[in-house]
N, C-alpha and C positions, 0 to 999 in steps of 0.2 A: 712436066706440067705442074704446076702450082697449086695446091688443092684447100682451100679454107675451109675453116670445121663452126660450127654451132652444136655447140653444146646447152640442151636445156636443162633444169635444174639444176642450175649450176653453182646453188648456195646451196644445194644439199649438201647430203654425207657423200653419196656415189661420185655426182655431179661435180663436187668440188674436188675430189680426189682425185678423178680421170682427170681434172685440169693442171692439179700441179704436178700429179705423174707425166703429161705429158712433156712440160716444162723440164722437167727433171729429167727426161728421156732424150728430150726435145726430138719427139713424137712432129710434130709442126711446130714453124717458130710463130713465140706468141704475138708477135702483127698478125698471124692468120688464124687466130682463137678468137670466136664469140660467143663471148657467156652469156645468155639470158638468165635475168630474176626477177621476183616479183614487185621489190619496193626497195627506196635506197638506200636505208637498212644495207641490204645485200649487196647491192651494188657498191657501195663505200666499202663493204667487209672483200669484195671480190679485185679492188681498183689495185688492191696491193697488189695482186699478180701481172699488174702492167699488162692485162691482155683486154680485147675491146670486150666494153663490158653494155649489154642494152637491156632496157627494161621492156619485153615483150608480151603480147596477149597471145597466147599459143592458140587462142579460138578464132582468130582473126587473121585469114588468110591473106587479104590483101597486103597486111602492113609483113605478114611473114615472108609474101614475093619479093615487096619491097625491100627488105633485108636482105636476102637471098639476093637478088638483082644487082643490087647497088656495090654490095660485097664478094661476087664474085664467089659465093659459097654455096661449095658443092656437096658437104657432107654435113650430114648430122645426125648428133648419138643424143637421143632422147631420156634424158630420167627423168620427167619432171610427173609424166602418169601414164600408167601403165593400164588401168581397166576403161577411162574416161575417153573417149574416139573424140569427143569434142576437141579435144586435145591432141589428139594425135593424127589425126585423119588432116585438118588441113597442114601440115606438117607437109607432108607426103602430097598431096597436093600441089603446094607452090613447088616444090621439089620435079613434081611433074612435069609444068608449067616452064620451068626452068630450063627442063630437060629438053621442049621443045623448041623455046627459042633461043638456047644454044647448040642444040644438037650435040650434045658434051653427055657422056654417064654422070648419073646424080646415085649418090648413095644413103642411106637411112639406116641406123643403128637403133636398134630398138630395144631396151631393156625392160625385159618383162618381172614387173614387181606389182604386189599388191600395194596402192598406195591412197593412203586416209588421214585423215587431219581430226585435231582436235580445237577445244579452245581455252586455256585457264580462264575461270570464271569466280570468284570468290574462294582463291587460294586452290581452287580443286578443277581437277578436269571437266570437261562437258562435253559430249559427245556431237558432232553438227549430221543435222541429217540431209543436207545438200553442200556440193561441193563446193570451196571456198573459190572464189573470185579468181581469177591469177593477179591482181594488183592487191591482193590483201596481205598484208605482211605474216599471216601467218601461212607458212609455207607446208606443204603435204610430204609425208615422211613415208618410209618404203619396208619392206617387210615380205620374203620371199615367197614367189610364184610359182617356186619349182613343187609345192602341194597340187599344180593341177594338173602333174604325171604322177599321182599319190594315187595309188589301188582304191583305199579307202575312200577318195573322192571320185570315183567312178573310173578312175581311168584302167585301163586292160593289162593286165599281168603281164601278155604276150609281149610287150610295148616299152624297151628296156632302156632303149638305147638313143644317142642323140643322132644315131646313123638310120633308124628305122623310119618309119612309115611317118612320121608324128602328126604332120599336118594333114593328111586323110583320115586319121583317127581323130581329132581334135572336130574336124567339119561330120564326123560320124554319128559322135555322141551326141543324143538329144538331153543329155539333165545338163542344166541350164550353170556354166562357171563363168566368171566373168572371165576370168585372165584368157582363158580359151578364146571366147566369141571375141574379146580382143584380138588376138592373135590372128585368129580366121580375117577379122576386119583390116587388119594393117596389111598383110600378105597381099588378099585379094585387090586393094586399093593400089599397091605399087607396083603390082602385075597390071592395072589397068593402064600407069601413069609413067610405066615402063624406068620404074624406079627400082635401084636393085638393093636388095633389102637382107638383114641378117637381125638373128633375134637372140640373143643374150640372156637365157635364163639362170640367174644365180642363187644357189642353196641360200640358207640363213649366211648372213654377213657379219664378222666379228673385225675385230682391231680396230684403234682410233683412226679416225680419216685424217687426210693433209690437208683438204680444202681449207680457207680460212673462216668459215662461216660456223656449219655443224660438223662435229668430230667424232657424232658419237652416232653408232647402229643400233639396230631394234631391237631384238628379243631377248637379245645378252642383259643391256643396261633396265629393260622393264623387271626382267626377273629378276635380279641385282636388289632395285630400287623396293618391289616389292617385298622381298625379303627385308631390308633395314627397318622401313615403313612398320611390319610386321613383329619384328624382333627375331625371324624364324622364318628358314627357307623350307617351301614345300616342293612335292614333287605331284604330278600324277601316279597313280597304280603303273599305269602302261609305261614299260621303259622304252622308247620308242629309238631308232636308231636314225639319228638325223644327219644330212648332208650340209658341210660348211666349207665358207673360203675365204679368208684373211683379205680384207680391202686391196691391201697392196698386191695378192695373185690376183686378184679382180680386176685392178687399172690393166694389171701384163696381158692381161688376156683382153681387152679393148685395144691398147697401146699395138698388138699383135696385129689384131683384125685392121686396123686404121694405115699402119703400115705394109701390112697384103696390098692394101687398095690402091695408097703411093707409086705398091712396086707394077701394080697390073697385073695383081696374082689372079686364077682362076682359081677361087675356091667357093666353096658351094652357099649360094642363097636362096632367097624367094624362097618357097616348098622345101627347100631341101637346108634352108640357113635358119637353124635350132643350135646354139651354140649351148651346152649345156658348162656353167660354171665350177662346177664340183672341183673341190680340191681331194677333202677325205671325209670323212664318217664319224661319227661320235655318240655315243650312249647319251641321251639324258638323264640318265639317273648318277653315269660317271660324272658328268659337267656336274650335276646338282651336288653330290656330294663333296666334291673339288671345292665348288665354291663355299659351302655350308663351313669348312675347315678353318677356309682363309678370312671369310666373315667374322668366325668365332676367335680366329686368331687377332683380329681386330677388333674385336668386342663391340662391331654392329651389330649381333645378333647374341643370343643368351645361349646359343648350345650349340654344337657341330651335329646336331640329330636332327635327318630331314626327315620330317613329316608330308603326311598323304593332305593335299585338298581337302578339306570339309566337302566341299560341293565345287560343282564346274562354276554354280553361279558366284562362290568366294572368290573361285580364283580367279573368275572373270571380271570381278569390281575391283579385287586386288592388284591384279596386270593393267587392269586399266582395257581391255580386249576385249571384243565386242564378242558376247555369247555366243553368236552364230556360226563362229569362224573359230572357236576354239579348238574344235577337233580338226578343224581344216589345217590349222598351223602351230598348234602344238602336240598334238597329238598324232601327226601323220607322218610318214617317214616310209622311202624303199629302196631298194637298191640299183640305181642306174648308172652305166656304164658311158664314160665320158669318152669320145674319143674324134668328134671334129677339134675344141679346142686344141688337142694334142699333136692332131694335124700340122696344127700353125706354128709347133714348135712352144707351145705352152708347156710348163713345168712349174706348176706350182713348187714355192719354199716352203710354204707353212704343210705343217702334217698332225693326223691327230695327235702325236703323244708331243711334239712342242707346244703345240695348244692346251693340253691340260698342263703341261709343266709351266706355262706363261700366262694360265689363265688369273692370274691376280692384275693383270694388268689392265683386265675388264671390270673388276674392281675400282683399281685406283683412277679408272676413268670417269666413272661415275660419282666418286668421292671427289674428285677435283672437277669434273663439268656440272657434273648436276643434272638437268634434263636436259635433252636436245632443243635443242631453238627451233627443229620444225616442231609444227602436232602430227596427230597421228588420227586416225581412221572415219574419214569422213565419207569415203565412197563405199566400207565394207559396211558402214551403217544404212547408207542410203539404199545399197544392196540387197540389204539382209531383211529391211523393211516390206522390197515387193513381195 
């Protein structure tokens, strides 16, 4: 059987690199790829890859059956938002709908990221405190979810693993995370719409992406950036030990799950589909001083000596990061054991000690891109506000 894919966010960083990995893989052939974006900007930047390219309102269910319908499309890997249900509930929906009058399995890839927009305003950022439109050209950029298995955000010690309980402890907890009540919301909607569903949580994401639109990931290139900005890379006190995975083990592990589905694998969804991304582990104090060298060797910065934060609130005007969430995502980190991905035959290539021996190349990324063409944090503001 024949299986076409929708891919949303598909002029992001994730979005667009699931798509020419796929090409590249030839994961599906690209007659049976549709990429939605928001404005055509993206769409012009997406048309290179010869795959159907549409411009969709991911809040608007009717016109998303209708795509669904007309195309024959049975799957789809979601990056376009991850806390916003506006967005991702009628998703799942048509997907239902679909599912009944064809009587055919529908599937939904969910990648769980925090994801928030900015807006350049008089050369400098500005923070928006409702979510941008989806026809607005500025498109919402992603930044990892896997803090809402972080101790420090309330999550349970006991709770280690992507094989354990996760989604009864997720509906357990009463303090209030978005990515979670997300989470709880897509599961329960595709159990009702008898849509079978897998969730894709990925550590912080580094390497250039292949998509043709944005190329560049979060927290690597903000801290980069605010260090040149600055003359001088800081660090926090807390050397916190953070989870990472190179874009391209990222597409393998989508590419994997997309191809299970092809073969009519039975591998584990709904409740029990938490694919945890993890490749390996990494110091931030090792990253920060790594890069503090390579700066200095470059003479963007004045010294290879990292200094402490003045205050969370410098380094929150300096990152550009919304104060609320600073210990949520940079400050939080633990140790979880990855082992559905692995299942499927995942093997990540990147490891931490290539990553610190390659890490200049997150450098020369941001030397030659400059900032990403999406913005960034307009739902962790809108958030952080209630």
């Amino acid at each position: 059987m024949a299986h076409n894919i929708l891919v949303t966010g598909a002029a992001g960083y994730i979005g667009g690199s699931i798509i020419a990995d796929f090409l590249t893989r030839n994961v599906i052939p690209k007659e049976h790829i549709h990429a939605a974006v928001r404005s055509e900007e993206q769409a012009s930047a997406l048309s290179t890859l010869n795959v159907n390219v549409v411009r969709l309102d991911l809040s608007n269910e009717e016109a998303i059956l209708e795509l669904l319908t007309s195309n024959s499309i049975d799957i789809i890997i979601h990056t376009a938002s991850a806390i916003d249900t506006r967005v991702t509930l009628p998703l799942i929906k048509a997907l239902g709908k679909l599912r009944t009058a064809s009587g055919k399995p529908v599937y939904y890839i969910h990648v769980s990221l925090f994801n928030v927009s900015v807006i350049r305003e008089g050369g400098k950022e500005k923070y928006l405190s409702t979510p941008i439109h989806p026809f607005q050209t500025n498109s919402p950029k992603k930044t990892s979810a896997l803090s809402a298995f972080y101790p420090n955000n309330n999550w349970p010690t006991t709770i280690t693993s992507d094989l354990d309980a996760i989604f009864p402890t997720e509906k357990s907890l009463t303090h209030p995370y978005p990515v979670r009540s997300t989470n709880i919301a897509v599961i329960e909607t595709a159990k009702d719409q008898d849509v079978t569903i897998f969730i894709v949580v990925p550590p912080v994401v580094y390497g250039r992406g292949t998509g043709p639109y944005n190329k560049l990931s979060v927290l690597f290139p903000l801290f980069i950036k605010a260090a040149i900005d600055l003359k001088t890379v800081h660090q926090f006190a807390e050397n916190i030990t953070i989870n990472n995975v190179h874009i391209s083990d990222l597409t393998t592990l989508y590419a994997l799950l997309v191809q299970s589905i092809v073969r009519g694998d039975k591998i584990a969804s709904g409740e029990e589909g938490y694919y945890f991304g993890i490749a390996h582990n990494t110091d931030w104090h090792d990253i920060q001083s790594r890069i503090a060298g390579l700066l200095a060797s470059r003479g963007l910065v004045t010294s290879s000596e990292v200094r402490l934060w003045p205050s969370d609130q410098y380094a929150s005007d300096a990152l550009g990061y919304p104060l609320a969430y600073l210990n949520a995502l940079w400050k939080s980190g633990a140790d979880l054991s990855v082992e559905r991905p692995r299942s499927l035959g995942w093997k990540p290539e990147w490891d931490r000690e290539r990553f610190l021996r390659e890490i200049d190349s997150e450098i020369e990324d941001v030397v030659e891109l400059g900032r990403a063409k999406s913005g960034m944090m307009v739902d962790m503001h809108r958030i952080a506000k209630k």
